[in-house]
N, C-alpha and C positions, 0 to 999 in steps of 0.2 A: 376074497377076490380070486376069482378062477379064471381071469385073463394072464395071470404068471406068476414070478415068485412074489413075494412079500413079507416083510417084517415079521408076519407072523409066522414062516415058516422061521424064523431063529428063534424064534422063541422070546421074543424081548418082550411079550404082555406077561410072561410069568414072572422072567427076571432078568436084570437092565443085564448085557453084557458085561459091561465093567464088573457088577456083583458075581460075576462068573468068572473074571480072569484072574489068572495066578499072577505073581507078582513081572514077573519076568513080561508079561503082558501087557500090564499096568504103566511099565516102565516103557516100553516100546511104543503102546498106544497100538499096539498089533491084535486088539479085541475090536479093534475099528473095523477090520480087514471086510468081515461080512456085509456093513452097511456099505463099504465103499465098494463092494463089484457088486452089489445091489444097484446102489446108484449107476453104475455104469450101465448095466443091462433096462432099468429105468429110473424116471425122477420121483424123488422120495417124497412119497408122502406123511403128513403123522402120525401116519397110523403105524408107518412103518418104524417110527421111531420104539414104540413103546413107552415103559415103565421107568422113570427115573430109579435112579442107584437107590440104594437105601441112603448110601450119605448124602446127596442130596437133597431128601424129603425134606419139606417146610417143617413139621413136626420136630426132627432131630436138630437141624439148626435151629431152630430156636430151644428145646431145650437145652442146649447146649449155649445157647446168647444170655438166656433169661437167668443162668444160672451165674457165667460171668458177669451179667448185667449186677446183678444183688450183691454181687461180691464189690462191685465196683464202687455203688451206692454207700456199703456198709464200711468200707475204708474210707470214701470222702467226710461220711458220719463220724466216724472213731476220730477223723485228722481235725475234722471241726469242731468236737465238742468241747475239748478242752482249751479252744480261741474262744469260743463263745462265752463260756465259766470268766476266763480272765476279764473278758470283757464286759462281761455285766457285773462281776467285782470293782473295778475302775469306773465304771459306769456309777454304781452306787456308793461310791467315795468320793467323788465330784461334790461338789459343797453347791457349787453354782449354776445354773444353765449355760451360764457362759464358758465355765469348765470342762462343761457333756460336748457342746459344741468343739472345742479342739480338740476333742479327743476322736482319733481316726478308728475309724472299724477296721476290722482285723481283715487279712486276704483267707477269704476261705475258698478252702478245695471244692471242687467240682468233680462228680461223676465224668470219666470219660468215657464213650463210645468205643474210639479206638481202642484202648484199652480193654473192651470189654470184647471187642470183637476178636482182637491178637488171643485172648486167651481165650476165648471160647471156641475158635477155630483154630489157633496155633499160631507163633511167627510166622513159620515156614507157610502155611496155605496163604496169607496175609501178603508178604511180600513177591511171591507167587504170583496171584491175582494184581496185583501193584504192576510185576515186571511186566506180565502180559497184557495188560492195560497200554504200557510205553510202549511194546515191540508194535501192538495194533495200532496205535497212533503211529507210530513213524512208520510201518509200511504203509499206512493211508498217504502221510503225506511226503515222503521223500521222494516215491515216483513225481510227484507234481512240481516237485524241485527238479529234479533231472529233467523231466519234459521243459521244462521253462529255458534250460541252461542251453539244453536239444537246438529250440525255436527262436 
C-alpha cells in the first residue's frame, strides 16, 4: 500500500508483536502502542493486523488440548474400570433376573472438558478468559442500567 503507513511497515506478517515483546510489554499491553497511532493516523485493516502470536495458533492449542484431552479420558477409564469389574461380578452372582433388576449401575466418571481445558491451557489463562468474559458483559450492560435510571 503506497498511499501511507501500514501493518506491514511493523513488521507483524513476519512476527505477531506480542512474539516480540519483552515481558515488561506484555504486561503493559505497550506492544499495542504501534497499531494504536496506526489506527489513529488511519482505519485498520487486516492486513494491517498481521500474523497471529505463535501461542495463539490453532496447531499449538490444540496440541496442547489433545494432550490434556487423553489424559482426561484415561483418568475417567482408570476411575471406571474397576466399577465396571464389581459390577459385572454382582451382576453374575445374581441367581435371578429379578436380582440383575435391583441391582443399580454404578455412577461412572465422565471425561471433562473443562478439566481438559484448565490443564491444557492453565488455571490462570482459564479464569482470565472467564473474568474478561464478566468485565465485557457488564460494561455492555451497566451503561443501559445507568441510561434507564438517567431517563
Amino acid at each position: 500500500d503506497t498511499t501511507g503507513p501500514s501493518g506491514r511497515d511493523l513488521g507483524v506478517w513476519e512476527s505477531s508483536l506480542e512474539d516480540r515483546a519483552n515481558i515488561f510489554s506484555l504486561w503493559w499491553m505497550s506492544y499495542l502502542t504501534p497499531f494504536l497511532k496506526l489506527g489513529s493516523v488511519k482505519v485498520l485493516e487486516a492486513e494491517d493486523i498481521g500474523v497471529p502470536s505463535k501461542e495463539d495458533e490453532a496447531e499449538q492449542a490444540y496440541a496442547h488440548i489433545s494432550v490434556a484431552w487423553e489424559a482426561e479420558v484415561a483418568r475417567a477409564e482408570a476411575h471406571n474400570e474397576p466399577l465396571k469389574k464389581a459390577y459385572e461380578e454382582e451382576l453374575s452372582a445374581c441367581a435371578t433376573e429379578e436380582d440383575r433388576e435391583k441391582l443399580q449401575k454404578p455412577k461412572y466418571s465422565e471425561a471433562s472438558m473443562a478439566a481438559a481445558l484448565r490443564k491444557g491451557f492453565g488455571a490462570c489463562k482459564v479464569w482470565t478468559a472467564i473474568l474478561m468474559y464478566v468485565v465485557s458483559a457488564l460494561l455492555q450492560f451497566v451503561p443501559v442500567l445507568i441510561l434507564n435510571d438517567l431517563v
